[in-house]
C-alpha positions as CSV (number, residue, x, y, z in Angstrom):
1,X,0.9,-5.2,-4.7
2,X,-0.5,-7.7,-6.6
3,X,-2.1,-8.2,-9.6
4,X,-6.4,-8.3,-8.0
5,X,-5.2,-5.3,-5.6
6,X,-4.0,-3.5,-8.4
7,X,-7.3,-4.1,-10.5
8,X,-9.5,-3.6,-7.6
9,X,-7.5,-0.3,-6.6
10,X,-8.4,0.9,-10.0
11,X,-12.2,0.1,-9.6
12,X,-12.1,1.6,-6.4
13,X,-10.8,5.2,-8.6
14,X,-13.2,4.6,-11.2
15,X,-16.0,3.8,-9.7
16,X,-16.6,5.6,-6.4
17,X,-19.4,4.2,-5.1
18,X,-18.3,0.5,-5.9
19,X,-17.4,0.4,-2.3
20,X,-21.2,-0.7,-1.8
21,X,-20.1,-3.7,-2.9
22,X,-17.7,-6.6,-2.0
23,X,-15.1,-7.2,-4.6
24,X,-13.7,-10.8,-4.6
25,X,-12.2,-12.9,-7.5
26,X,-16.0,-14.2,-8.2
27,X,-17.5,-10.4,-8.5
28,X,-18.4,-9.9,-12.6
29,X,-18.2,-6.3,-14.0
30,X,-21.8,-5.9,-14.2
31,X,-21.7,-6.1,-10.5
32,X,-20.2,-3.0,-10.6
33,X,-22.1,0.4,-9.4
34,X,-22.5,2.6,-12.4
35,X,-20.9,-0.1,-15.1
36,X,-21.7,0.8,-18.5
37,X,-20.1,1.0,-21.8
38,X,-18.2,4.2,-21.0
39,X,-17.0,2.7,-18.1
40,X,-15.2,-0.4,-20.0
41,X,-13.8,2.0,-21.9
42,X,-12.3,3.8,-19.0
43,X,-11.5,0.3,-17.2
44,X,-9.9,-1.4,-20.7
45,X,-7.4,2.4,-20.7
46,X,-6.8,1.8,-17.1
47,X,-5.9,-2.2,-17.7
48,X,-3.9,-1.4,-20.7
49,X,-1.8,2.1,-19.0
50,X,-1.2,-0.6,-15.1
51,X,-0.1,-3.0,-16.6
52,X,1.7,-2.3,-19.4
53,X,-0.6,-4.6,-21.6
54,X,-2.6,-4.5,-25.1
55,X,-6.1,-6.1,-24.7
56,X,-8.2,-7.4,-27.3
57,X,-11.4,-4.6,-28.1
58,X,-14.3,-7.0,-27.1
59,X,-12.1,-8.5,-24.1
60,X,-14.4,-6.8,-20.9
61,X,-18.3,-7.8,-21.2
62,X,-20.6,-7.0,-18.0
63,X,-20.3,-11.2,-17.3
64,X,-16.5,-11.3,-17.1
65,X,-15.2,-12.0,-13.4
66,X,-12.5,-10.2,-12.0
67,X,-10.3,-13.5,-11.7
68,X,-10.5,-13.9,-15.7
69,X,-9.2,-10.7,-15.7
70,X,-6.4,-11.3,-13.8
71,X,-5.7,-14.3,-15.3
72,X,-5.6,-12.1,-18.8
73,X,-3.6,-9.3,-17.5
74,X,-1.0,-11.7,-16.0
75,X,-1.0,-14.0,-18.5
């Protein structure tokens, strides 16, 4: 599985009803059904526990695209 797969699999568990959206490399966080502070919380523990990974506190803002992520988490 690769990295994006991985990330989106984990938005799919997180966020139910992000499947009323497409998810691509372009999509930002803030694009995400139900995105809110509690909810980068809960995607930052995901990150951090999938991949093995420490990521900086203010890393995920609602305009962060899913491809900077990736690029961060497989940095």
């Amino acid at each position: 599985m690769s990295i994006f797969e991985k990330i989106v699999e984990g938005i799919f568990e997180l966020f139910p009803s992000a499947d009323e959206i497409e998810i691509n490399d372009d999509t930002v966080l803030e694009e995400i059904p139900d995105w809110d502070s509690m909810a980068s919380v809960n995607f930052m523990m995901f990150l951090q526990q999938a991949f093995d990974i420490q990521l900086p506190n203010d890393f995920l803002h609602g305009e962060l695209k899913i491809s900077e992520i990736v690029t961060q988490v497989g940095g």
